[in-house]
N, C-alpha and C positions, 0 to 999 in steps of 0.2 A: 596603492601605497599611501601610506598615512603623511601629508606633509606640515610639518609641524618645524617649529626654529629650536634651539637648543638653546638654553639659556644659561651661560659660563657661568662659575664663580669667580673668574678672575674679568677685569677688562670692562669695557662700555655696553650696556645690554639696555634696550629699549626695555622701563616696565610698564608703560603707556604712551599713549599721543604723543609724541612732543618730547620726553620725558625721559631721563636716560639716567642709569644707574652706573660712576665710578667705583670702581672699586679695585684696588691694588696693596699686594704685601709688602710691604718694605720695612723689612726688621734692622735695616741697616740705616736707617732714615730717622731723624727725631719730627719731621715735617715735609710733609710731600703738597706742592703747590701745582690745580690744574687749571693749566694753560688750554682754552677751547676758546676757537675762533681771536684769538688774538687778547682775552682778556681772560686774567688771570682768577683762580678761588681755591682760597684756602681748602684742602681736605679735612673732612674729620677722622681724628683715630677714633677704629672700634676696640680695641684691644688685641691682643697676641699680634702686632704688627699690622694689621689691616688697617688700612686709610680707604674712606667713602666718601663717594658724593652725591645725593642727588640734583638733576641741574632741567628744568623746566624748557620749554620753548625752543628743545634742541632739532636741527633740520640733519637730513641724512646727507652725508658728506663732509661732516664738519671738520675740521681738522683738531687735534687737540694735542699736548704734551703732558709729562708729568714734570715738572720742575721742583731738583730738589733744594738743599739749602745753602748749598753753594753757588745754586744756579745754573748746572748741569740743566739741560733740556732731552728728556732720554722718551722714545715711543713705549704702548704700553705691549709690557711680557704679552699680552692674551690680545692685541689688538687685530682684527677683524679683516682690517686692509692699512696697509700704506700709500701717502700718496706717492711715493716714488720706493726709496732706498729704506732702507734698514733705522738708518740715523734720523731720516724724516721726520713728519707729524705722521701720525697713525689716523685714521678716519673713522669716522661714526658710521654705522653700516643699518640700515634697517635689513633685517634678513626677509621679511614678509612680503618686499617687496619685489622680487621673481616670484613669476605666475607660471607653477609649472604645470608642460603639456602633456607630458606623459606619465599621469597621476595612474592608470591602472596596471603600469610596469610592475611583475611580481617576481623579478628575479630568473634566472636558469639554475638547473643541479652542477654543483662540482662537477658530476661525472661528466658531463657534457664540456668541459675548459679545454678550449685552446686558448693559451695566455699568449697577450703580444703586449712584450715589453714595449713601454713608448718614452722618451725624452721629448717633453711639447716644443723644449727649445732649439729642438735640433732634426724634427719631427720632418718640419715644414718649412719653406726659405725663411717665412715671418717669425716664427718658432714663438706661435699664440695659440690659445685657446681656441677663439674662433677660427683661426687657418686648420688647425686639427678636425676640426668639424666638417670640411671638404673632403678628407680623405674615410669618412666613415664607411660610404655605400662601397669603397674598394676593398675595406677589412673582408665587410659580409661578405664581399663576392668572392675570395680568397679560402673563407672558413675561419676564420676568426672569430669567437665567440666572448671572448673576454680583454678588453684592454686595460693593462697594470700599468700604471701614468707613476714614473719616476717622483721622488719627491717635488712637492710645490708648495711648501710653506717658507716664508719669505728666510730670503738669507743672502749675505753681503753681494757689493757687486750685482751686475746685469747676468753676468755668465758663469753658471757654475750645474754640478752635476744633481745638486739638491741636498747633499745629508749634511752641508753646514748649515741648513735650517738654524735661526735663532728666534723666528716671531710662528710660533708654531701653529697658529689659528689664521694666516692670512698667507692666501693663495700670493706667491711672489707677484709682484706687479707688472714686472717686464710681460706675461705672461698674460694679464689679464685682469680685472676685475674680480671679485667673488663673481658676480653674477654672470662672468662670460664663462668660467669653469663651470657654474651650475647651467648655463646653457650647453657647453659639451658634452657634459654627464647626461641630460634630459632628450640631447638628439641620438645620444650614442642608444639609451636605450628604445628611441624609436624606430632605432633599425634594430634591435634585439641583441647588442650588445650588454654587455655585463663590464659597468668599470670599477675597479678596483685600485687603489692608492698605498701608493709607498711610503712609510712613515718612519719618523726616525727617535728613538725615547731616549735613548742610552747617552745623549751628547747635545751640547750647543757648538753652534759653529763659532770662532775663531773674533769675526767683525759686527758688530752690532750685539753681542751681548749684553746686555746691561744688571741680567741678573744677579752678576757679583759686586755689584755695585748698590744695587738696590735690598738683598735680599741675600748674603752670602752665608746661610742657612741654608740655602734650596742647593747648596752643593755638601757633599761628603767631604770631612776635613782630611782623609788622606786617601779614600779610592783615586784612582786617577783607569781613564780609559785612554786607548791607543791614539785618540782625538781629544782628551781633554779631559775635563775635571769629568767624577761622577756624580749622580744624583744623588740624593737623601732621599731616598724612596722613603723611608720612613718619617720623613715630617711634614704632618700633616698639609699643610699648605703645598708643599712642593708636589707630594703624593695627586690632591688634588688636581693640579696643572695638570700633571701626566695622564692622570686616567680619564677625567675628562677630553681629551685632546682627542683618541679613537673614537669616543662617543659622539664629539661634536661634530666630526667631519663628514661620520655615515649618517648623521641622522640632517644634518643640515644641506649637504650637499647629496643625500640620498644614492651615495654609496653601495655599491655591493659586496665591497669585503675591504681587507685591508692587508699588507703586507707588512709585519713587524721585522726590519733591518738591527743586522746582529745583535740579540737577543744575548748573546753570552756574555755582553758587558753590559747586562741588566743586572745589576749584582742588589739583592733586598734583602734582609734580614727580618723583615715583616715577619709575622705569624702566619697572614697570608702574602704569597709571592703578588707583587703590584701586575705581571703576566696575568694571573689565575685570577684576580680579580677585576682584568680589565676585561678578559673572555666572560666569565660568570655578568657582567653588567651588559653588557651586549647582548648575550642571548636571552637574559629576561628582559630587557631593555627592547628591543627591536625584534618581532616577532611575526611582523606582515611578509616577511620574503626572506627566502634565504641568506646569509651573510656568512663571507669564506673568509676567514682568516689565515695564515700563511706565515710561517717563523723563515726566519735565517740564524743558524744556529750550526757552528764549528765545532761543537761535542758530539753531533749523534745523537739526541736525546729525543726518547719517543713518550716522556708521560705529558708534555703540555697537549699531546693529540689523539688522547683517550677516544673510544668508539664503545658507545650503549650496545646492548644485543642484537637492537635492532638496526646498528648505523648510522646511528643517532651521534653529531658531534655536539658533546657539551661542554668543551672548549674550543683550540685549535684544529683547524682542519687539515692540515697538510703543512709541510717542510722543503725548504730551499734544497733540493738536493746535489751538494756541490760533488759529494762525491761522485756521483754520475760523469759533471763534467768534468772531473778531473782526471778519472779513471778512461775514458770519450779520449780527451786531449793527450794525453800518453799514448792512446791506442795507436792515433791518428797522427802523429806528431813525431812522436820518440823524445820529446822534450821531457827531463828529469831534474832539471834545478826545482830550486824553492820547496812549495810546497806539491811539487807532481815527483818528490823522491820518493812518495808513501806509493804512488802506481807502477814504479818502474818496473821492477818483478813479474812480469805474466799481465798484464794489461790486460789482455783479454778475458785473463778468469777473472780479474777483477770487476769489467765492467759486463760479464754475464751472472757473478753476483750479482751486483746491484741493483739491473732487470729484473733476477729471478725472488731477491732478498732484499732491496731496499737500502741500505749502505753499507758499503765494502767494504769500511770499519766497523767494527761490534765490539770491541772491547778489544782488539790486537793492539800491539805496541807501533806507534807513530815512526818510523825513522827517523822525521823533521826534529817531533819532537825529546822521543826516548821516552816519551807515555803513554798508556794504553787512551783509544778514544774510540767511543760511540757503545754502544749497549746492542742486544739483539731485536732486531728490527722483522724477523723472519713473522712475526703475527702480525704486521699492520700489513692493511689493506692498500693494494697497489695506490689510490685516489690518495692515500697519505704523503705521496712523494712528488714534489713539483722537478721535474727534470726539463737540461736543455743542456745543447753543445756549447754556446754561447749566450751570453746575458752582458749585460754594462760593465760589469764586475773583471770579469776574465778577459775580454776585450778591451777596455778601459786602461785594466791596471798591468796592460806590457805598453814596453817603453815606447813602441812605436804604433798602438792600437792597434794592431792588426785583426781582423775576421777570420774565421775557421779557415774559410774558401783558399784565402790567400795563401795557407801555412800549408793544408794537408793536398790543395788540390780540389779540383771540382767534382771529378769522379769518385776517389774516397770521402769528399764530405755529401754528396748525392745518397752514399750508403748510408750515413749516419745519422741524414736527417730523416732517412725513412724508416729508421731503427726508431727514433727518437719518436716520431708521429703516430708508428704502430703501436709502441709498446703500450701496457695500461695505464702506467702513470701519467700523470696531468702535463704535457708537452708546455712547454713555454719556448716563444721565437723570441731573438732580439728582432725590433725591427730593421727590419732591408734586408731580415737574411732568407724574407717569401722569395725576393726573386734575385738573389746573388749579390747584394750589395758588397761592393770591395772596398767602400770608403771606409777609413780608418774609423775608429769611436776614440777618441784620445781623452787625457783627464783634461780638461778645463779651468780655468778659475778668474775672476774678475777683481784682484786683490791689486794693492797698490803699497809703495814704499817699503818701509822691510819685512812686512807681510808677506808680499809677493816675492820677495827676494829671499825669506826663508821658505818658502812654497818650490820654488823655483830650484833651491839649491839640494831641497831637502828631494826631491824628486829625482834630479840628477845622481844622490846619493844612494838612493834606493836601488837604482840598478846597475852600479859601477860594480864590476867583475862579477856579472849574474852572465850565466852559462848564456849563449845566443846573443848578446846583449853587449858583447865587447866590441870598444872603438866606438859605438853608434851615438850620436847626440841626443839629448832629450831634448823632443818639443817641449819649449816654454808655455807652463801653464798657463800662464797671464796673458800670452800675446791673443789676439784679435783671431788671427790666423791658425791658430790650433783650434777653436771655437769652429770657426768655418770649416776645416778641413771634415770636420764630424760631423756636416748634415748630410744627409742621406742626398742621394740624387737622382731624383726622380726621373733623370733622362734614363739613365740604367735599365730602370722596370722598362721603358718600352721598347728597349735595342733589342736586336734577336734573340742574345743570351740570355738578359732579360724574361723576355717572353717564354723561355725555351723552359725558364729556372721556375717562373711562377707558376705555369699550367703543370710542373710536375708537382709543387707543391699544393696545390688547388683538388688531383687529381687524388695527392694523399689525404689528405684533410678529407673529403669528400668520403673517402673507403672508409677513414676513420670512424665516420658519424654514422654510417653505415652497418659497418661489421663490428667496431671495436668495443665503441662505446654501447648496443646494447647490451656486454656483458660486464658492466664495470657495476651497475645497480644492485646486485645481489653480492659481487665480486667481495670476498673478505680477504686474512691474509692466510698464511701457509701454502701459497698455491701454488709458486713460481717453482721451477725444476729446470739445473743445468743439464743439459741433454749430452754438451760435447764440447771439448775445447781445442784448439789447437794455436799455434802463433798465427794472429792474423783473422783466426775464423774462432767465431762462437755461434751454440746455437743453445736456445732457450724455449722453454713451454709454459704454459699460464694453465692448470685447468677449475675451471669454475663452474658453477650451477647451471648459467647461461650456453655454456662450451668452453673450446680450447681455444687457446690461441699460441701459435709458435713463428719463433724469429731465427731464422740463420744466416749469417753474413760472414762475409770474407771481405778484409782487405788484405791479407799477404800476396805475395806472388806466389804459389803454392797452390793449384786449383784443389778442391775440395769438396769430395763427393757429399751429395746430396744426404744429410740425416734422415733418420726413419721418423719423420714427424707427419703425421695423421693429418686429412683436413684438406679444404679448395685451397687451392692456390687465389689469395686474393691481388700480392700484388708479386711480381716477379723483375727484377733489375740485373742483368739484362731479359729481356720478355723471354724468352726460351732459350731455357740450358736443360743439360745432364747431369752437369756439377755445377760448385759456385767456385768461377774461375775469381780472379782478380778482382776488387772492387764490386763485388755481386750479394746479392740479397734476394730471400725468398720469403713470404709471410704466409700462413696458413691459417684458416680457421675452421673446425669442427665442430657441431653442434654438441650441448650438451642434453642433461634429463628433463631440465629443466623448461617446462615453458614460456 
């Protein structure tokens, strides 16, 4: 791997010894003053808004501000690290100066991802960089091949879940250093891990913004998103911030892919979409090892993750697929508020399209909303689809967090998590759910005064008269105590149930890497085939170059004779049946022509 620093256009960048280069927009500013190490220096304007400095003799660490002419003291948009909060000074960072060890890391295939959602601050008791690094040789030993690290670009407060990011170039501090993140990143791939980062484009958080102050151009004078103002993708300066931001983070912290968070309130008017041309910079951009990129997107939409003839991705490589879990959590659940009104109907043909076709919307009309949503998704290639029961997201955002485990039961979510690890598409866990974790994931936040008190009230409102949800209080997102209740508990993993939960999920993983995943390499789309439905039970077939591959499960009470699907039985729940009684599951696979 080529290790090389990125050098911003926005922010403090070392251009020699000693030697470090200001520079910031601020088109809302007649004069911008920087304050480093305690002594102040006029900026120079360069024009269209940009203010520079070069400043000599500078040491790594420095603290510095921008002070404007009121005498506001605000950290810099692009700064590197903070020494603490948001409001802080931001610090001068030599990037050169991590030595990294594992320089001949050249990446894994998509085809090969099991993703393990991670929150570093809720990971581990310390909820650090370096503490996450003690739990790596556990991933391995599990089957874990890829870890997706929740956002960690600095944003208000010590506690929060990461998409109110406001200093989008510096690793939050509570968390670490730059150089203790690039040491997790560096150990993770010497155990042959693959890590990947969650990133947020569409929004600033809430506390520590200061770019409407500085710079109130880099927002849209009347988009607004469901979080806040939106961006002017189209000016130039602001453009810049953003597309830079993906580039700097894989190539500096050496990166294996990235995850772009709701992508639908990217809204650009460009000629070219700011998406298409953050993908197109990446892949000529970085070209020593693979790079997986990942949308989250509530339309349905399949052109940001085109495929060459050959399989070749020359954008996006794959898609958050909520439908999956939404259509899962209806299965399993019987819950139909919100938005699980679009699955109530047949649940099961639902979610054996989405197996057999990729999402269960294609263009039918929303119930939710009374709009048609998603397009036909029947030609993309299973590896196009990131699926999971659970993620931060659907955990997170019920009133009381609750886990699959708790709501459906252990025995029907045992089925669904070996639906979920068979199937082709790219499995993604939350973490704790390898070996049964029950502790809640609740929303957090570390906001103060009437920040927190509209956080708090507005959360409360969220879920007043939602079906399941009546009479119950909302944990306080602010308090101490909703934070804690959401780290995972490591005593868990070694209690019986524990052990009983991991070794079957170790046992899947395992079959996967085994039988699944060598037919995923040639595997394109058209393949999937609903074999049978019934309330309760579906069953599905894949067939490809490589071979078949076929899934049938029952959660009904309703036993349910075995389907006519071809192929070894690789894995069977319960081990020997005639039918698939209750909570049962069978996978099969068949060889195909192909050698």
């Amino acid at each position: 791997m080529k290790s090389k620093s990125f050098t911003k256009s926005w922010g403090a960048e070392y251009v020699a010894a000693g030697v470090v280069r200001f520079r910031l927009w601020a088109t809302g500013q007649d004069k911008v003053t920087l304050r480093l190490s305690g002594e102040d220096r006029a900026m120079n304007p360069s024009g269209d808004g940009w203010f520079e400095l070069v400043v000599t003799g500078v040491s790594p660490g420095a603290e510095y501000h921008y002070i404007l002419a009121d005498g506001t003291a605000v950290p810099d948009p692009a700064s590197r690290a903070q020494k603490a909060d948001v409001d802080g000074p931001s610090l001068v960072i030599d990037p050169a100066r991590y030595r990294w060890r594992n320089t001949q890391w050249r990446g894994r295939p998509w085809e090969e991802s099991v993703v393990y959602e991670m929150h570093i601050g809720t990971f581990t008791p310390e909820g650090t960089f370096q503490a996450a690094i003690d739990k790596l040789p556990y991933l391995v030993e599990t089957g874990i091949t890829m870890i997706e690290v929740m956002p960690v670009a600095q944003f208000g407060g010590s506690r929060g879940w990461g998409y109110d990011g406001v200093l989008l170039y510096a690793p939050h501090s509570v968390y670490g250093a730059p150089e203790d993140f690039k040491a997790f990143i560096d150990a993770a791939h010497g155990h042959g891990l693959s890590v990947v980062l969650d990133i947020v484009l569409n929004h600033f958080g809430p506390q520590g913004n200061y770019l409407p102050l500085l710079a109130p151009d880099f927002f849209h004078k009347e988009r607004k998103t469901p979080w806040g103002a939106g961006i002017a993708y189209d000016v130039a300066a602001a453009r810049r911030y953003i597309v830079e931001a993906p580039l700097y983070w894989l190539e500096e912290f050496h990166l294996d892919g990235l995850r772009f968070d709701a992508i639908d309130q990217i809204e650009d008017s460009s000629a070219k979409h700011v998406l298409i041309e953050i993908a197109e910079r990446i892949r000529a951009g970085i070209t020593d090892r693979p790079i997986h990129l990942t949308t989250e997107d509530s339309r349905n939409v399949i052109f940001l993750h085109p495929r060459g003839e050959d399989g070749s991705v020359p954008l996006f490589t794959g898609e958050w697929n909520d439908d999956f879990h939404n259509a899962v959590h209806v299965f399993a659940t019987g819950e139909t508020h919100a938005y699980y009104q679009d699955f109530a109907r047949e649940p099961e043909k639902l979610v054996a399209r989405v197996l057999a076709e990729g999402f269960a919307y294609q263009g039918e009309v929303s119930a939710q909303t009374g709009r048609p949503r998603g397009v036909k998704s029947t030609g993309q290639p299973p590896a196009a689809f990131v699926d999971f029961i659970q993620n931060h997201d659907q955990v997170g955002n019920r009133a009381q967090g609750e886990r699959l485990i708790a709501l459906a039961g252990a025995d029907r979510t045992r089925v669904l998590l070996a639906a979920l690890l068979f199937s082709p598409h790219i499995p993604l866990l939350f973490m704790g759910e390898e070996y049964g974790e029950t502790n809640p994931f609740l929303f957090f936040t570390d906001f103060h005064g009437s920040l927190a008190r509209a956080v708090r009230e507005g959360r409360a409102r969220e879920f007043a008269g939602h079906a399941g949800h009546e009479g119950e209080s909302v944990p306080d997102p602010n308090a101490q105590t909703t934070f804690e209740m959401s780290k995972l508990d490591w005593k868990k993993r070694d209690s019986g149930a524990g052990k009983s939960w991991l070794a079957l999920t170790k046992e899947l993983l395992a079959l996967r890497q085994k039988k699944v995943v060598p037919l995923l390499s040639t595997a394109r789309g058209d393949a999937g085939h609903v074999v049978q439905t019934a309330p309760g039970f579906l069953a599905v077939t894949w067939t490809y170059p490589k071979g078949r591959l076929s899934i049938a499960l029952n959660i009904g009470k309703t036993p349910q004779p075995l389907p006519n699907q071809p192929g070894e039985t690789i894995f069977a729940w319960p081990k020997a049946a005639n039918d698939l009684p209750q909570n049962a599951i069978i996978v099969r696979v068949a060889p195909g022509d192909a050698k």
